[in-house]
N, CA and C atoms as a LAMMPS dump frame, in Angstrom:
ITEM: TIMESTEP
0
ITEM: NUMBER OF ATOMS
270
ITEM: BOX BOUNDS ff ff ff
-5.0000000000000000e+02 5.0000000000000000e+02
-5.0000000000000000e+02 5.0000000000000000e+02
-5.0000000000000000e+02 5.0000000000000000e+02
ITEM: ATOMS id mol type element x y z
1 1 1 N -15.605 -413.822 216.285
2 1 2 C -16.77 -414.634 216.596
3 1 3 C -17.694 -413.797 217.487
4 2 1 N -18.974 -413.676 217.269
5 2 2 C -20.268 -412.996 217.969
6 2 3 C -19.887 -413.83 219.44
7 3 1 N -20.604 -412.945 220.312
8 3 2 C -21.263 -413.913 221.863
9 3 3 C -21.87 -414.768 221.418
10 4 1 N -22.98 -415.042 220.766
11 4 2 C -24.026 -415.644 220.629
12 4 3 C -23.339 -416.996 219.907
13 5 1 N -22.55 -416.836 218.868
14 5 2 C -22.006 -417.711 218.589
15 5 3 C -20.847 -418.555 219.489
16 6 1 N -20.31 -417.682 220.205
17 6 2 C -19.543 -418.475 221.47
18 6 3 C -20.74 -419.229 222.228
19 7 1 N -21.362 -418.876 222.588
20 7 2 C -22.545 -419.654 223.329
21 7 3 C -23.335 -420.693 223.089
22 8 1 N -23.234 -420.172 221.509
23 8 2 C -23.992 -421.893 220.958
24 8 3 C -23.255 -423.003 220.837
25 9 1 N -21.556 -422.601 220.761
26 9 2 C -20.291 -423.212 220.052
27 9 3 C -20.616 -423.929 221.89
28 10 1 N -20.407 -423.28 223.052
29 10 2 C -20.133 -423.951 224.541
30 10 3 C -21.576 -424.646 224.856
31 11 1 N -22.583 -424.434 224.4
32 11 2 C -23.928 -425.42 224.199
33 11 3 C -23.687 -426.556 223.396
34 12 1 N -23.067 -426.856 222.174
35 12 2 C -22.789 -427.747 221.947
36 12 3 C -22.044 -428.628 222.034
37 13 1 N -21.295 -428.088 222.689
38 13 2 C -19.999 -428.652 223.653
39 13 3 C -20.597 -429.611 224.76
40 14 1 N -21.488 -429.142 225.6
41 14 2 C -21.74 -429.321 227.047
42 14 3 C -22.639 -430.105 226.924
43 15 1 N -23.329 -430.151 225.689
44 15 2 C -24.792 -430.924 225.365
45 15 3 C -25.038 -431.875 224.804
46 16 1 N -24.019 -432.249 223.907
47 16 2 C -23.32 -433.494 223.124
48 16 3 C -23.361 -434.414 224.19
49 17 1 N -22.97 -435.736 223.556
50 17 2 C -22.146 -436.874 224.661
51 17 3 C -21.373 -436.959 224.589
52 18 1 N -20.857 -436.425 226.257
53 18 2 C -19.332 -436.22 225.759
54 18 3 C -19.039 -436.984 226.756
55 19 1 N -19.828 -437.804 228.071
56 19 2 C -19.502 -438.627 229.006
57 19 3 C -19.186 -439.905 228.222
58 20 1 N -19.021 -440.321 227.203
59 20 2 C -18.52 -441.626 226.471
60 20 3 C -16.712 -441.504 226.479
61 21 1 N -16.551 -440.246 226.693
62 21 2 C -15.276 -439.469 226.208
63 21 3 C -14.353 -439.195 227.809
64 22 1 N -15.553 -438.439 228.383
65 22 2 C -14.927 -437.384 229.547
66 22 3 C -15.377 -438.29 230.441
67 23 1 N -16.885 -438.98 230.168
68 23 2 C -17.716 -439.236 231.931
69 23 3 C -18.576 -438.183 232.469
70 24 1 N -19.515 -438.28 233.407
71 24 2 C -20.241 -437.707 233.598
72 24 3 C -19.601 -436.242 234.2
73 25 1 N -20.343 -434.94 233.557
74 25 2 C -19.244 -433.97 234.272
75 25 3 C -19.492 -433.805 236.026
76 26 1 N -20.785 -434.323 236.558
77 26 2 C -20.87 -434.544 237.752
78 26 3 C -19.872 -435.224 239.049
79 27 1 N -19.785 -436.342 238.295
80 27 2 C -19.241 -436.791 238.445
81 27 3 C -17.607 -436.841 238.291
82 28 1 N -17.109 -436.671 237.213
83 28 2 C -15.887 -436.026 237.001
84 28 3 C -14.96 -434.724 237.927
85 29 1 N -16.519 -433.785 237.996
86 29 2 C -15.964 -432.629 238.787
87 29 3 C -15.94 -432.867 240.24
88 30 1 N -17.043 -433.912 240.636
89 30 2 C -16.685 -434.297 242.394
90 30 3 C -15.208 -435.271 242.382
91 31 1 N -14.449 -436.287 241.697
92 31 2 C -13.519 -436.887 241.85
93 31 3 C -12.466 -435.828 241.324
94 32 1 N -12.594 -435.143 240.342
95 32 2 C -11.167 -433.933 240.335
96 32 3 C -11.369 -433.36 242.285
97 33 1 N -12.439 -433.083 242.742
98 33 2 C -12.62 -432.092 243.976
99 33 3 C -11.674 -432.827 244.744
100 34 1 N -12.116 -434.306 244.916
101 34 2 C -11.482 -435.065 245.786
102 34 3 C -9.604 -434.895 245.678
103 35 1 N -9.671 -434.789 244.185
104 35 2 C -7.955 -434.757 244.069
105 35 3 C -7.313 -433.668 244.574
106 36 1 N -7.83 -432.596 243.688
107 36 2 C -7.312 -430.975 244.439
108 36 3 C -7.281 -431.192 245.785
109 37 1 N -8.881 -431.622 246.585
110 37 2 C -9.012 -431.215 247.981
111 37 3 C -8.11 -432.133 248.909
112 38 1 N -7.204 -433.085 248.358
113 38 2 C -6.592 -433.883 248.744
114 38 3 C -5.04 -433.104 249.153
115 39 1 N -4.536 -432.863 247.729
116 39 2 C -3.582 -432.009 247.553
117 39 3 C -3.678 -431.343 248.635
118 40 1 N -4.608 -430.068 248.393
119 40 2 C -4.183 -429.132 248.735
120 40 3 C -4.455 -429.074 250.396
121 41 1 N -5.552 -429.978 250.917
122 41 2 C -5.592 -430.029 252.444
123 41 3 C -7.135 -429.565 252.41
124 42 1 N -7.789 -429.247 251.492
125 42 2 C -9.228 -428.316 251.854
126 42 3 C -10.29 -429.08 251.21
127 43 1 N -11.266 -429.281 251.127
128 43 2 C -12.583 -429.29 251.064
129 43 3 C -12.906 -429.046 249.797
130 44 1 N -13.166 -429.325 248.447
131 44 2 C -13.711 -428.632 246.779
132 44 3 C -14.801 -429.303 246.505
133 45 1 N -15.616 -428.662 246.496
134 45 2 C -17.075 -429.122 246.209
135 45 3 C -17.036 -429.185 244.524
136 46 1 N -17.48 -429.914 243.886
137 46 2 C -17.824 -430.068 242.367
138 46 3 C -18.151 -428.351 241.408
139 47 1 N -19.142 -427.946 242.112
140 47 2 C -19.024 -426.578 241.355
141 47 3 C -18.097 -425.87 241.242
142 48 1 N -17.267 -425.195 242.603
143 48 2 C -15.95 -425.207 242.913
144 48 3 C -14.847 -425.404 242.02
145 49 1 N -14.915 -426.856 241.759
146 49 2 C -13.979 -427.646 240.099
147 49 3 C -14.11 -426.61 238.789
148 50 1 N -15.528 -426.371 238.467
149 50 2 C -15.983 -425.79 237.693
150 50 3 C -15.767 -424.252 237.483
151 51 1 N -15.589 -423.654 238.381
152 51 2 C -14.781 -422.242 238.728
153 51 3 C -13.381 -422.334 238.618
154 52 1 N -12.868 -423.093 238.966
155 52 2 C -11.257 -423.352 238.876
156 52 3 C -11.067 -423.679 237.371
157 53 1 N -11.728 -424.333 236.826
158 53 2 C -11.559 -424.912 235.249
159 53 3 C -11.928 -423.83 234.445
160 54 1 N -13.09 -422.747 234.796
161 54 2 C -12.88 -421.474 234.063
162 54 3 C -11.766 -420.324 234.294
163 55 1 N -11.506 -420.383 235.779
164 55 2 C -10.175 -420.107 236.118
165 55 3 C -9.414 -419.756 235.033
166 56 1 N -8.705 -421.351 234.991
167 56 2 C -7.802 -421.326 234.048
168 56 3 C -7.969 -421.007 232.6
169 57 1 N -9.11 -420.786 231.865
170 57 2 C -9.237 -420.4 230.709
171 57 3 C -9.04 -419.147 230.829
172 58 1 N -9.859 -418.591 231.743
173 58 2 C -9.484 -416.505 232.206
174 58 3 C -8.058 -416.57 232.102
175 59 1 N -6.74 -416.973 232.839
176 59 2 C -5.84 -416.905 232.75
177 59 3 C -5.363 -416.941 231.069
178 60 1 N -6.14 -417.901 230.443
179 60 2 C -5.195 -418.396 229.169
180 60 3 C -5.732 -416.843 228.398
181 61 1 N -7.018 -416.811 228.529
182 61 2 C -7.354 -415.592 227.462
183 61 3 C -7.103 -414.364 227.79
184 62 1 N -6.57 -414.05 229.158
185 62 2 C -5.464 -413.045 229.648
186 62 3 C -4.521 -412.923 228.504
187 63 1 N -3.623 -413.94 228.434
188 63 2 C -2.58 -414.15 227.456
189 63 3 C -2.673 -414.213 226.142
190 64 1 N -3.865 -414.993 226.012
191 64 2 C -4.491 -415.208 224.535
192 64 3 C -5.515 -415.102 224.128
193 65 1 N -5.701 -413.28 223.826
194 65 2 C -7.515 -413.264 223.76
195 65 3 C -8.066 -413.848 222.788
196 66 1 N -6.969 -414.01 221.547
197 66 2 C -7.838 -414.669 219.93
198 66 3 C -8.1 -415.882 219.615
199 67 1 N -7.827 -416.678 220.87
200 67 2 C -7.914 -417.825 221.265
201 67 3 C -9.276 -418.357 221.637
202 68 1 N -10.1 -418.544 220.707
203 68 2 C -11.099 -418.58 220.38
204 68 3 C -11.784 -419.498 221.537
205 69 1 N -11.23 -421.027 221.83
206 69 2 C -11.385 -421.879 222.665
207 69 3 C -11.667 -421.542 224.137
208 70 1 N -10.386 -420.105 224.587
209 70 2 C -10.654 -419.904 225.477
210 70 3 C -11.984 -419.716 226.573
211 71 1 N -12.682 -418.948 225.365
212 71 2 C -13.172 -418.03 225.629
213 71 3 C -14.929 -419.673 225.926
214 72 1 N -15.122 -419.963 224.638
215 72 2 C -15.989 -421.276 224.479
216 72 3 C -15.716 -422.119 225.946
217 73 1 N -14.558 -422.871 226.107
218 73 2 C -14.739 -423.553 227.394
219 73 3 C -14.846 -422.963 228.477
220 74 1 N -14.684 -421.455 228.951
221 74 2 C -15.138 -420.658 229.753
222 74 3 C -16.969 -420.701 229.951
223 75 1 N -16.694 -420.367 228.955
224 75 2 C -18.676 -420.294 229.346
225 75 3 C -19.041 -422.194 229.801
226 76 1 N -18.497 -423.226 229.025
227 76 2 C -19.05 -424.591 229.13
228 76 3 C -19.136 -424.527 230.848
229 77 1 N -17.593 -424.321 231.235
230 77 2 C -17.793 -424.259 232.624
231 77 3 C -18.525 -424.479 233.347
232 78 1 N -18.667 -422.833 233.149
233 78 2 C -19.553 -422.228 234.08
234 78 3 C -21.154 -422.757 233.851
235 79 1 N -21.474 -423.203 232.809
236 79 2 C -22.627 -423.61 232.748
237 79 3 C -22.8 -425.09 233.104
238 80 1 N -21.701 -425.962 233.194
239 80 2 C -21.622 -427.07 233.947
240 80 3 C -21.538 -426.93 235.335
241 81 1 N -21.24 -425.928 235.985
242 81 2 C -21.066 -426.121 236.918
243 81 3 C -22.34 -425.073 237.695
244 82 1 N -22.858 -424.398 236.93
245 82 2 C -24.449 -423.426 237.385
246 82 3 C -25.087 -425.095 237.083
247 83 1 N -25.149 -425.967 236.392
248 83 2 C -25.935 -426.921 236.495
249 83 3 C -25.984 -427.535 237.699
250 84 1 N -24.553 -428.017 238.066
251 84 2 C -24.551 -428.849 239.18
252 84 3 C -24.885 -428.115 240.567
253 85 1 N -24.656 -426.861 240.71
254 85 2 C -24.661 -426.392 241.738
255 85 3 C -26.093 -426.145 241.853
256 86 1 N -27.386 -426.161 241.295
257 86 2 C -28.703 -425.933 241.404
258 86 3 C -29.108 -427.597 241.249
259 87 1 N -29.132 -428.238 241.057
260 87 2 C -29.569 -429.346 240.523
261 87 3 C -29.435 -429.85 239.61
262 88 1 N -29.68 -429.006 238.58
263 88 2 C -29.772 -429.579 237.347
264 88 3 C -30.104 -430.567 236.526
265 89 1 N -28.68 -430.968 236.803
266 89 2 C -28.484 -432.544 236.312
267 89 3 C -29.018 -433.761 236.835
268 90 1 N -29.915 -433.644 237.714
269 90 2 C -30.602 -434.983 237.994
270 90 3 C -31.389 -435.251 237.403
């Protein structure tokens, strides 16, 4: 698969309605923060969420580069979470 095509594949991902499904990812990613930051004792701001959730795709496509998905919800991420962290989404 091209970049370009990973990119359109995580644009249509992120751009859809997918809050009927998931919920708002704003929202979603400040109540995951609350959970982690609960756990773990610290503070996770929503973008934060969004780094950790690409995180774990880096890890998976460590292991599994042909893993096409990986690579797609990596970018959604990060572009959910460059949203929230500028504004964006309001």
């Amino acid at each position: 698969m091209q970049r370009a095509d990973i990119l359109a594949t995580a644009a249509e991902y992120v751009t859809r309605d997918r809050a009927a499904t998931h919920g708002d990812a704003d929202d979603s990613f400040t109540e995951l923060g609350r959970v982690w930051g609960a756990r773990l004792g610290v503070s996770i701001a929503p973008h934060q969420v969004s780094i950790m959730l690409a995180d774990l795709k880096s890890v998976r496509a460590w292991h599994n580069p042909e893993h096409i998905d990986n690579w797609v919800d990596g970018a959604g991420y990060y572009a959910c979470g460059g949203e929230i962290a500028t504004g964006g989404s309001s």
